[in-house]
C-alpha positions in Angstrom: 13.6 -27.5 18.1 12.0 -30.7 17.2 10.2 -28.8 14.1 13.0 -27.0 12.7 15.2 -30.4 12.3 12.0 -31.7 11.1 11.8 -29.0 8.5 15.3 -29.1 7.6 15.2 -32.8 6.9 12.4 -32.5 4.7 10.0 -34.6 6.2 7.4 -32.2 6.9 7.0 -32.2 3.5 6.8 -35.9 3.2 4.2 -36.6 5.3 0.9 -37.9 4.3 -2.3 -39.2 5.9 -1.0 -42.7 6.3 2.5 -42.0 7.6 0.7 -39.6 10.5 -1.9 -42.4 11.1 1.0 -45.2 12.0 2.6 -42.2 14.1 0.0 -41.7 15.9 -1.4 -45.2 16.0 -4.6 -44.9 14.4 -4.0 -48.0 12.0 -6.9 -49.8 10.0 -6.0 -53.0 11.7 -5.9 -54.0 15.5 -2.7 -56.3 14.8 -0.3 -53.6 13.9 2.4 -52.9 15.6 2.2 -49.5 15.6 -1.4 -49.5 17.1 0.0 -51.0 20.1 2.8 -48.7 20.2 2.6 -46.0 18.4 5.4 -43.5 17.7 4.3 -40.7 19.4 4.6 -42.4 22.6 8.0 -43.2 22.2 9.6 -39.8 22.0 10.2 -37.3 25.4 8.7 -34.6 23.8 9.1 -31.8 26.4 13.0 -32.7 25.7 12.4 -32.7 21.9 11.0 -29.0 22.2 14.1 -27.2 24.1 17.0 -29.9 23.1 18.9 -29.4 20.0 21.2 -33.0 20.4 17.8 -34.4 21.6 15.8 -33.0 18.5 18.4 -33.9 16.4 18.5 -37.4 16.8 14.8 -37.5 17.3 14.5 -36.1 13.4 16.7 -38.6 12.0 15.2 -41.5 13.6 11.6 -40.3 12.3 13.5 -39.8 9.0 14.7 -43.2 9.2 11.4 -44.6 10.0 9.6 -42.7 7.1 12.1 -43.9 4.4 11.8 -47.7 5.9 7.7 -47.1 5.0 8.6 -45.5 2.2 10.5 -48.1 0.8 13.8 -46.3 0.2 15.8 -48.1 2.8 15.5 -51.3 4.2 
């Protein structure tokens, strides 16, 4: 479920090398934020995968995070 709202929002054409390095938490430096807690960790993802509401909300949160580094909201 988690890839099809992830599709539909568009961001899996959005993504680059940079935006899947703070998501995974391979940063260049050891004082980021996102090294220390990285996105990844933060979602259930065996709930992502078989919950639509779940998915959902997981999608636009991601969304949300990816426009904040993008610079279009914030």
């Amino acid at each position: 479920m988690i890839f099809f709202y992830l599709w539909r929002a568009g961001l899996l054409g959005r993504t680059d090398r940079e935006k899947l390095g703070f998501f995974f938490g391979v940063t260049a430096g050891p004082l980021y934020l996102s090294r220390r807690m990285p996105l990844v960790a933060s979602i259930n993802w065996a709930r992502a995968l078989v919950d639509p509401g779940y998915a959902r909300a997981v999608a636009s949160w991601l969304l949300y995070r990816a426009d904040l580094y993008d610079g279009r909201q914030g």
